[in-house]
N, C-alpha and C positions, 0 to 999 in steps of 0.2 A: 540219737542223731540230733544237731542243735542247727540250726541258721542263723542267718543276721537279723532274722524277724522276732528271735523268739531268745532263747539262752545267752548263745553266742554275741546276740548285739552287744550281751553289756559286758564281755571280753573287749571286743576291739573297736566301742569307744570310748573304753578306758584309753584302751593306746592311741587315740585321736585324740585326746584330749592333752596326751601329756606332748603336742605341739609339732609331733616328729610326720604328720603329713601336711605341714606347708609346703611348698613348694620350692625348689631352688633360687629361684627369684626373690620370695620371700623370705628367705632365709639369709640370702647374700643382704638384701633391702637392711634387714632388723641388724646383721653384725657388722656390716660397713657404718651405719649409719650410728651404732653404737647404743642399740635399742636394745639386743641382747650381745649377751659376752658371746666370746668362740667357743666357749665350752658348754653352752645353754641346749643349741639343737641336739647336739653331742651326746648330752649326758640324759636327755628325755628320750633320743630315740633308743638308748641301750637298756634305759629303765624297762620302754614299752617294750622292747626284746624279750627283757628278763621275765616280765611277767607274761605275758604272752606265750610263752614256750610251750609251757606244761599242754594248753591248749591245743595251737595251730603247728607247733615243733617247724617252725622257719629253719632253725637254726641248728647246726652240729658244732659248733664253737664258740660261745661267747669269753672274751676275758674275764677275771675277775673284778676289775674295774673299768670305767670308761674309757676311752681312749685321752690322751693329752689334746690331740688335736693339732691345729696351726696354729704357729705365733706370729702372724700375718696375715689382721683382719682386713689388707688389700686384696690378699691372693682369691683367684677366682671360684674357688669353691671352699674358702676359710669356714667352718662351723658348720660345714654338709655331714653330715652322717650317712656311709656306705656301706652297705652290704654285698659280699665278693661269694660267689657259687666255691663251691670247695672243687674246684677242678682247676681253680687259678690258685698259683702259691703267694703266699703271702709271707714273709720272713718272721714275721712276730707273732702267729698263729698255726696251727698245724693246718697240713691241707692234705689228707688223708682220702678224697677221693671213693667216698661211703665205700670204704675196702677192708676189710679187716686186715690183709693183704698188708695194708700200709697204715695200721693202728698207729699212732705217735708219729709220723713222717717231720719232720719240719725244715720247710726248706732253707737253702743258706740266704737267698736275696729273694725278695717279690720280683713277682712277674713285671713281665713289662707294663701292662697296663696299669699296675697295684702303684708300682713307680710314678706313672705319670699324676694318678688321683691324687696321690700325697702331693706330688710336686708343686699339684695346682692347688694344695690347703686342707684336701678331704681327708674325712677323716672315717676310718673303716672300722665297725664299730663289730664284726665279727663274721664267721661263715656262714655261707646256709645251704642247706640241705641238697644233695644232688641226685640222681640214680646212680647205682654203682658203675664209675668210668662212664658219666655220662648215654650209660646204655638204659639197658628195661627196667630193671631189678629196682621200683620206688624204695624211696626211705619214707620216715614215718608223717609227712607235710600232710597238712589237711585242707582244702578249697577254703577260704575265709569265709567264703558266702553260705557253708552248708559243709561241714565235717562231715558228712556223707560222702563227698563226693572229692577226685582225686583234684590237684590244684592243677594235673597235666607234668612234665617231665620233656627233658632231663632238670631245668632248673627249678627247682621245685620251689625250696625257699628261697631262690630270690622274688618271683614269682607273687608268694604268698607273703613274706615282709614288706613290701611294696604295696599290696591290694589291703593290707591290714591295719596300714599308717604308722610301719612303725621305719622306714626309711624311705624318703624321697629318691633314691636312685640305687639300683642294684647292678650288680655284672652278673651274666649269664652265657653260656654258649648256645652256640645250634651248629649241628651236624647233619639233623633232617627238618625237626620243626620245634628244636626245642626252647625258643626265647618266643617265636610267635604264638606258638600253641597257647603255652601256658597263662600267658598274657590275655589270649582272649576267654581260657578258663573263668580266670581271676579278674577280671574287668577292668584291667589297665593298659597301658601302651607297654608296647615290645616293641623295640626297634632291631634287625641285624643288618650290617653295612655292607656294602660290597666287598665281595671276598678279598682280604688282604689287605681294609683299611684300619683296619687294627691289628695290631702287632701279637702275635700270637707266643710268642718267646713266653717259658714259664706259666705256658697251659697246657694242660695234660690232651695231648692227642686221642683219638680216638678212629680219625679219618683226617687225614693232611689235606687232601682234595675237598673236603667238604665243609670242612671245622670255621667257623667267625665265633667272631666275639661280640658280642649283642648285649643290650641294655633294657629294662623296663623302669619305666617311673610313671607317675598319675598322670601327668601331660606332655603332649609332642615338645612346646615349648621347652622344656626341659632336656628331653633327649636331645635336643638339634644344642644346645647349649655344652652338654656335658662332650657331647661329639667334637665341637671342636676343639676340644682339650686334650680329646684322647686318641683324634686320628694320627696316624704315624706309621710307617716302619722301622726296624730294626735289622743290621746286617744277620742277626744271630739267627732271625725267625726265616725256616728256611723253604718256605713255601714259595711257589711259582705261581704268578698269577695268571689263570685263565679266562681273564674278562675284558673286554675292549677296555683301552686307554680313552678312549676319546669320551670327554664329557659331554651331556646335552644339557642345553638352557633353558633357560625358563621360560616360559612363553608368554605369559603374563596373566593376568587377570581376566582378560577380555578375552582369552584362546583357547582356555580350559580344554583338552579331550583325555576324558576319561571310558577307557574299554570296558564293558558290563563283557561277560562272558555267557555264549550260550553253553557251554558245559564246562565243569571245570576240573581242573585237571587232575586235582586228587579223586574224582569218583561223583558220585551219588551226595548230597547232605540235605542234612531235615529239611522239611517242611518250614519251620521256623525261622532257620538260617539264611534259606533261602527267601523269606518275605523279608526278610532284616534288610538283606542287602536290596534286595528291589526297593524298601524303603527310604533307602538311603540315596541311591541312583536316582527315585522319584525329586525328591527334595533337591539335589545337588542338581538335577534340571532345572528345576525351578527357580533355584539361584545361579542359573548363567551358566553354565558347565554344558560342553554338550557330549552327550553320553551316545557312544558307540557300542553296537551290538559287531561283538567279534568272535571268530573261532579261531583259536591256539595253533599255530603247527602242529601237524601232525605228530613230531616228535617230540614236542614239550609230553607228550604226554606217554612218553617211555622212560622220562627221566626218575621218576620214583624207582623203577626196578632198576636202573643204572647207578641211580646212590646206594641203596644196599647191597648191591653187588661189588663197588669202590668198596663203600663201607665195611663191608666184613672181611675181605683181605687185607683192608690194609688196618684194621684191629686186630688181626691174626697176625700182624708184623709186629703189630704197638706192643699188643696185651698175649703172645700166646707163648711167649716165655714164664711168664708168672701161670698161666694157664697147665704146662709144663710142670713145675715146679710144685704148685700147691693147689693142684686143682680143688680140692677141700675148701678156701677160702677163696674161690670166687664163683660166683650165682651161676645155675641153669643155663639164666642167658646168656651169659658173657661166653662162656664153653661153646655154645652152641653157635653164637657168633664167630668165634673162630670156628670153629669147626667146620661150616661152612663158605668161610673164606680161603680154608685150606682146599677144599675140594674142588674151587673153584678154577677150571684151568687158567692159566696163565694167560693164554690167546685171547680169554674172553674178556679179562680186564685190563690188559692192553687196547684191546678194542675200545672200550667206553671212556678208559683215557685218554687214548688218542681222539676221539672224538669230541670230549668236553670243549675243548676250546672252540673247534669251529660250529658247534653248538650254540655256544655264547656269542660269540660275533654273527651267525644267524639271526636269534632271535634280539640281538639289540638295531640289528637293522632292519626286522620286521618291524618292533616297535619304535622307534625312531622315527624313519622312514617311508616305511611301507601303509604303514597304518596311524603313524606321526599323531604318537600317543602322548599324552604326560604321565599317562600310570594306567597300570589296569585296578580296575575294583573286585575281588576275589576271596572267596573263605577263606579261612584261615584255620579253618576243621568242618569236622560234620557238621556239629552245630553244641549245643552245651557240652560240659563234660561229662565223659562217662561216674556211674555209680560205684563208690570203693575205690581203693589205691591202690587195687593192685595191677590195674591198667591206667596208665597215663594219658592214653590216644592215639588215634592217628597221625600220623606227621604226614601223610600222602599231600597234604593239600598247603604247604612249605615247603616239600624235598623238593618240587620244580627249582622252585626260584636261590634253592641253596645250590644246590646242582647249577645251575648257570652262572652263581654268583653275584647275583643282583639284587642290590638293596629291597629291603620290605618293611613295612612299619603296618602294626595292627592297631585301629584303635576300639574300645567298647563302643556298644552301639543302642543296645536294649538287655531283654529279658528273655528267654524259651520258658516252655510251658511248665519247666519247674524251677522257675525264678533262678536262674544261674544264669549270669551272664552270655553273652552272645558277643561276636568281635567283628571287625570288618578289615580286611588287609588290602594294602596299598602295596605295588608291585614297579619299582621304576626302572630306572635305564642304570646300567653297571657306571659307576661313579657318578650318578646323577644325587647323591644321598643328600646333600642339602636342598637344594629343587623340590626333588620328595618329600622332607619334613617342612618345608613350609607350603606344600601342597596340601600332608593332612594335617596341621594345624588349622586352614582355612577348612576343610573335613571336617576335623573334630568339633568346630564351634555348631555344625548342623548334625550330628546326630541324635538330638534331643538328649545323652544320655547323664546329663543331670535329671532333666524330667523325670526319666524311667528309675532311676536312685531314688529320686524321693517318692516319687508312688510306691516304688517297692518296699519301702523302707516306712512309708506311712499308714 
């Protein structure tokens, strides 16, 4: 077993050094400005891939060579180097879905979103790694911080190319908690958006009710950035939205309320976890915030066992053809997963369907409203991750807020007791998604967690 104190540092910063975790801002800075070419970030972040692999395995697809890139150092993310979860298709890559199932797949067109990165100049520098269909079954990604330990799941290598510097922004999914989770594994930002502000055409379903398209990169700045490039619908994506239209404002600087929880919704978390966030609540007092002690609905906290119960019928829709067909080539889990979505009467997921939405419009006028919040401050897991890959995590304490619909962004925050990062999640109002990422970017400049980087690391 290696960490970033000891073996491992001098893996990945190798891959810091060859340039590919600047920042998008920095990045656009250096090739508008004509400082580096468009093909500079480009060809450093695929190096840092390439070598990197054997190690951390981010990735199930690199090309042979770098990508071209954009020929237009105006466009808004000209000389970005991106990395796409393999459960989004990509046209010039195969996107196989860690399936044997679909070894060689390649799709005819990229996904919607794959479309828009290009459009906007990025340039996608290869796949990474996911669980199979997005479910249990890890592939072989290793935490950046400590190859002990899992990086969390379903996106695994976007996750850990991201946390390892070897690209400023990845696509990920979440269905329960897999863009947050992983994110506070690996010490970086995860953001997922309100359900259905990202086009979901040309991403492998798993759960139509529950499915977003979510991003991590090293700073919120960033994701609030890449966000508005890539919010949109498409007629093709045929999902129905179950989240208030109506957007909330910003309150401003001077109004700040942020909800501290007295329990939270996924369960019981460490010790650790829990002082993380009290320390963070402490501080964000101290700077003007006024932090409220609140307890959830009641029914926020039934919503974990209502997304795996959507969830597994309606991947017993997606996936229990191929399940069918070649049970042999797909995992324990996924069989199992159908399996008991088969079982599941029909009355009873009718039920939590028809219920999701007045759910959602519930709880955005508790929060709103009733307790006229700007976010709640909330885990984002138990607390480090677990030991070994072949558990990813819990998602209990994300499946609320995907289940409602509502945007969440996690940011790092410190360290737990075996030096693996630690995360802190921000919970906002359904289409409030820009409000919330310049909520935790003023966040993220108080979590100390450059401090806690360089102690840990010195």
């Amino acid at each position: 077993m290696t960490s970033l104190t000891d073996a491992s540092m001098t893996m990945f910063s190798a891959s810091s050094t060859l340039g590919a975790t600047a920042s998008i801002a920095r990045i656009r800075t250096a090739v508008s400005s004509g400082e580096a070419g468009l093909g500079h970030y480009v060809a450093r972040a695929y190096d840092a891939a390439r070598e990197s692999q054997a190690s951390l395995h981010a990735f199930c697809y690199l090309p042979q060579t770098a990508p071209a890139g954009a020929v237009d150092a105006a466009a808004p993310l000209a000389g970005v180097p991106v990395a796409v979860k393999d459960v989004i298709d990509t046209a010039d890559m195969p996107t196989e879905f860690n399936s044997p199932a679909y070894k060689g797949r390649r799709p005819e067109q990229d996904a919607w979103v794959v479309a828009r990165l290009r459009a906007a100049g990025a340039s996608i520098i290869g796949k990474t790694v996911t669980t199979e269909f997005a479910w249990r079954k890890p592939g072989p990604t290793v935490n950046p911080w400590n190859d002990g330990f899992t990086p969390g799941g379903s996106s695994s290598g976007s996750a850990a190319a991201v946390a390892a510097g070897i690209v400023p922004l990845a696509l990920g999914t979440q269905t329960q908690g897999s863009v947050i989770r992983p994110a506070a594994y690996c010490g970086i930002v995860g953001f997922k958006p309100t359900y259905g502000a990202i086009a979901r055409t040309g991403v492998l379903p798993l759960a139509w009710s529950l499915d977003h398209v979510g991003m991590f990169a090293t700073n919120v700045a960033d994701v609030a950035y890449a966000l508005a490039l890539i919010t949109g619908v498409d007629a093709a994506d045929p999902h129905i939205s179950h989240v208030p239209q109506s957007a909330t404002t910003a309150r401003g600087t001077s109004t700040r309320r942020i909800g501290v929880l007295r329990k939270q919704a996924g369960g019981d978390i460490d010790p650790a976890q829990q002082a993380a966030l009290d320390r963070l609540a402490a501080q964000l007092a101290q700077d003007g915030v006024e932090i409220v002690q609140v307890d959830l609905p009641a029914e926020v906290f039934e919503t974990p066992a209502h997304a795996l119960k959507l969830m597994s019928v309606e991947a017993a829709i997606t996936h229990g053809g191929l399940v069918d067909r070649t049970p042999e080539l797909v995992s324990e889990a996924m069989r199992g997963l159908v399996e008991e979505g088969r079982k599941l009467p029909a009355t009873v997921y009718a039920r939590i369907k028809a219920a999701q939405m007045p759910m959602a419009h519930r709880f955005h006028d508790w929060l709103t409203r009733a307790m006229a919040l700007d976010a709640l401050l909330v885990a984002p897991a138990t607390g480090e991750p677990p030991r070994g890959l072949d558990y990813t995590g819990d998602a209990s304490f994300c499946a609320p807020w995907t289940f409602l619909g509502v945007p969440a962004v996690t940011v790092p925050v410190g360290f737990g007791p075996a030096g693996l990062p630690l995360g802190a999640q921000l919970v906002g109002a359904a289409h409030s998604d820009a409000d919330l990422l310049i909520l935790a970017e003023w966040v993220e400049a108080r979590t100390g967690w450059q401090r806690a980087v360089a102690q840990r690391q010195g």
